[in-house]
Every structure is written in structure tokens, then in C-alpha cells.
C-alpha positions in Angstrom: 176.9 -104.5 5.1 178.4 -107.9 3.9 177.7 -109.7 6.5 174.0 -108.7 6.6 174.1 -110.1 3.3 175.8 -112.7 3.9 173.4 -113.4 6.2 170.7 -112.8 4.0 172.0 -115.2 2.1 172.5 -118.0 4.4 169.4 -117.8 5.6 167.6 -117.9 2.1 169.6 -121.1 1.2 167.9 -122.5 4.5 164.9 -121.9 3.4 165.1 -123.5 0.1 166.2 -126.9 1.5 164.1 -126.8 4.2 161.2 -126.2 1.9 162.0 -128.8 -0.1 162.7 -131.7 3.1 158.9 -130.5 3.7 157.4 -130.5 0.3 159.3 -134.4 0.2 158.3 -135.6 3.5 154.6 -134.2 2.6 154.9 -136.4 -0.9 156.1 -138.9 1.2 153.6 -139.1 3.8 150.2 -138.6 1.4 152.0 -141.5 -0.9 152.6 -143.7 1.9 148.8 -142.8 3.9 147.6 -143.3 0.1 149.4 -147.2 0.0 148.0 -147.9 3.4 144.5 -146.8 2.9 144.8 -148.9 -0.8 146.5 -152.1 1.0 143.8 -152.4 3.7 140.9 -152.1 1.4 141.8 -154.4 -1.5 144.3 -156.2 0.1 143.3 -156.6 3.7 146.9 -156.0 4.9 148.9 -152.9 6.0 152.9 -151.9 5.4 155.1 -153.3 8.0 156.1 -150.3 10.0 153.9 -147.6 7.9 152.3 -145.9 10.8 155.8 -145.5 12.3 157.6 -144.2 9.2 154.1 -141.6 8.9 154.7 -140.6 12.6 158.7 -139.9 11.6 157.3 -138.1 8.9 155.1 -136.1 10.7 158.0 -134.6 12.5 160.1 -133.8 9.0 157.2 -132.0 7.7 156.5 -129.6 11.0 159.9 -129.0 11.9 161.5 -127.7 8.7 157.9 -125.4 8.6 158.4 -124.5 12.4 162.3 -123.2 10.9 160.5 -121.3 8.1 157.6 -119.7 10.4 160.8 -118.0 12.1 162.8 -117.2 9.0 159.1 -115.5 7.6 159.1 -113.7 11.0 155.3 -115.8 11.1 156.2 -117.7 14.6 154.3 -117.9 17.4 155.4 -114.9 20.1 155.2 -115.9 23.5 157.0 -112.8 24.9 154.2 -110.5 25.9 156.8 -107.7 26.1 157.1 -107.9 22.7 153.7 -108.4 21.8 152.9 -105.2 23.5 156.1 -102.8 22.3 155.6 -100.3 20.0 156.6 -100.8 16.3 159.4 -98.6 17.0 160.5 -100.5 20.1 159.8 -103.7 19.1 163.5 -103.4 16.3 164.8 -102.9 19.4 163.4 -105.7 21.7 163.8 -108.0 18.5 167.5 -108.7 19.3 167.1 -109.9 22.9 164.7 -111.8 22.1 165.6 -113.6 19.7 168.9 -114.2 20.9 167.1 -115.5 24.3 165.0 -117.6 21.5 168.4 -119.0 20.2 169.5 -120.0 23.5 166.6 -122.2 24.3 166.8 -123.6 20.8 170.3 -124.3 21.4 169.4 -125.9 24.4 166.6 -128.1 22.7 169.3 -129.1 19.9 171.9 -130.2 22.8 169.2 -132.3 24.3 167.6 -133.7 21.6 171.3 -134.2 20.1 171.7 -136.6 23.7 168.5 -138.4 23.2 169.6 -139.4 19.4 172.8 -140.7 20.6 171.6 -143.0 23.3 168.5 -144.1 20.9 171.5 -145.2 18.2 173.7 -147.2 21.2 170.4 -148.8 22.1 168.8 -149.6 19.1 168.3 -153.0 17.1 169.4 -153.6 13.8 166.0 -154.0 12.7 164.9 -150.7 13.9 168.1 -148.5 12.5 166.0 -146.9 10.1 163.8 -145.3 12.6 166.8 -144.4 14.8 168.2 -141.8 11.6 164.5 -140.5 10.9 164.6 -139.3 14.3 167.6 -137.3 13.7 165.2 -134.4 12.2 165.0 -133.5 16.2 168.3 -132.3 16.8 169.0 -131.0 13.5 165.8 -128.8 13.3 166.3 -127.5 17.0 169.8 -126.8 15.8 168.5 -124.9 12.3 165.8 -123.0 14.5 168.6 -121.3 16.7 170.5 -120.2 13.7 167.4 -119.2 12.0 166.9 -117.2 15.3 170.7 -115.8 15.4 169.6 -114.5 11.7 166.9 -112.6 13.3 168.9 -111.1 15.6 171.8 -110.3 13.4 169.4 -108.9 10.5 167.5 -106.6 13.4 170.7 -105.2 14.5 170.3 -101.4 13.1 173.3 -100.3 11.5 175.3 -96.8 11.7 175.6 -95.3 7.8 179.6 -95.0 7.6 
């Protein structure tokens, strides 16, 4: 029973600072879409490097809510199996699945976790700030296979000692 809660827990405090990386990257890309839309029509000139910074931030507003979707249990199911279990069964098929969701995810952070690396040994000086927005990659593929271990653990049943 702790560690359900525990669990519980953990996975609440995710959400709350994901939510809150999205809600800032949203402020951040409306402001910035806002200044660019402003600049070009009264100023005739655009922010150096805006349209990269909103595509960076594109990313840190869909990958936190991708992380939520599965700690709200609102993702997308691709497993037909489990699309087509009964209620009763699907508590059961939730654990494999989600587990075999976790892996992939794990997978995803390992190789997005390469990419990064050889993006930062490559990179210019000018360009280091795009290098460390694109860090959301391996960080949210990483928070999306715990998120997924959470499912799992939390649709274990548990025996009443």
C-alpha cells in the first residue's frame, strides 16, 4: 500500500511540473508569435532566430502534454488487444502493456539521449541555445516511460493482507 502511494505521489508531482513547463512554453510561444507578428507589421523586421525558438517550443508544449495524456490514462491506444478486452480484462492486459509501452519509451529516451549528445559535440557557440532546448527530447521520452511504469505499478491488483 505505500508504495502505491508513493507512487501516487510521484506521479502527481509529475504532473504539476509538467503542467507548468507546458502552460510556460505556451506563454512563451503566443508572446513570442505575438512579437513577431507585431515586429513585421510595424517594424518590417522579424527576431533573429524566432521561428526556431517557436519550433523548440512547439516540442516543450506537446511533449510534457503527451506525458499527461498517459498519466490521465487519455493516450492514444494502439494495442487493438486492449482496445477490444473486456473492462474486466483490460486491469489485467493494462500491466503488459504498459510495461511493453515503457520499454519503447525507454528506448526513444536512449536514442534521443544519443542524438542530444552528438548535437552538443557538434554544435557552434552561436547555436548552444538551441542545442539545450532540444533536450525536452530525451527528457520527455524518459518522463513518458516512468509515467508508463506508474501505470503499470498502479494497475497491479493487490491481495488485502
Amino acid at each position: 500500500m505505500y508504495v502505491l502511494r508513493a507512487c501516487r505521489g510521484l506521479e502527481q508531482a509529475l504532473t504539476r511540473i509538467e503542467l507548468g513547463t507546458a502552460l510556460l512554453a505556451f506563454v512563451a510561444m503566443l508572446s513570442l508569435s505575438m512579437a513577431d507578428i507585431v515586429g513585421r507589421n510595424l517594424f518590417h523586421a522579424t527576431l533573429p532566430g524566432g521561428d526556431v525558438m517557436l519550433r523548440q517550443l512547439v516540442l516543450w508544449v506537446a511533449l510534457p502534454g503527451a506525458a499527461l495524456a498517459v498519466s490521465a490514462q487519455r493516450h492514444l491506444y494502439l494495442d487493438p488487444a486492449n482496445l477490444a478486452a473486456r473492462p474486466r480484462w483490460q486491469k489485467w492486459t493494462a500491466i503488459p502493456f504498459n510495461l511493453a509501452a515503457a520499454v519503447v519509451c525507454a528506448l526513444l529516451t536512449r536514442a534521443a539521449w544519443a542524438y542530444w549528445q552528438d548535437a552538443w559535440q557538434h554544435q557552434s557557440t552561436d547555436a548552444a541555445w538551441l542545442t539545450w532546448m532540444g533536450l525536452i527530447m530525451p527528457v520527455a521520452f524518459g518522463l513518458l516511460a516512468l509515467h508508463f511504469l506508474l501505470r503499470a505499478a498502479l494497475a497491479t491488483p493487490m491481495k488485502a493482507s
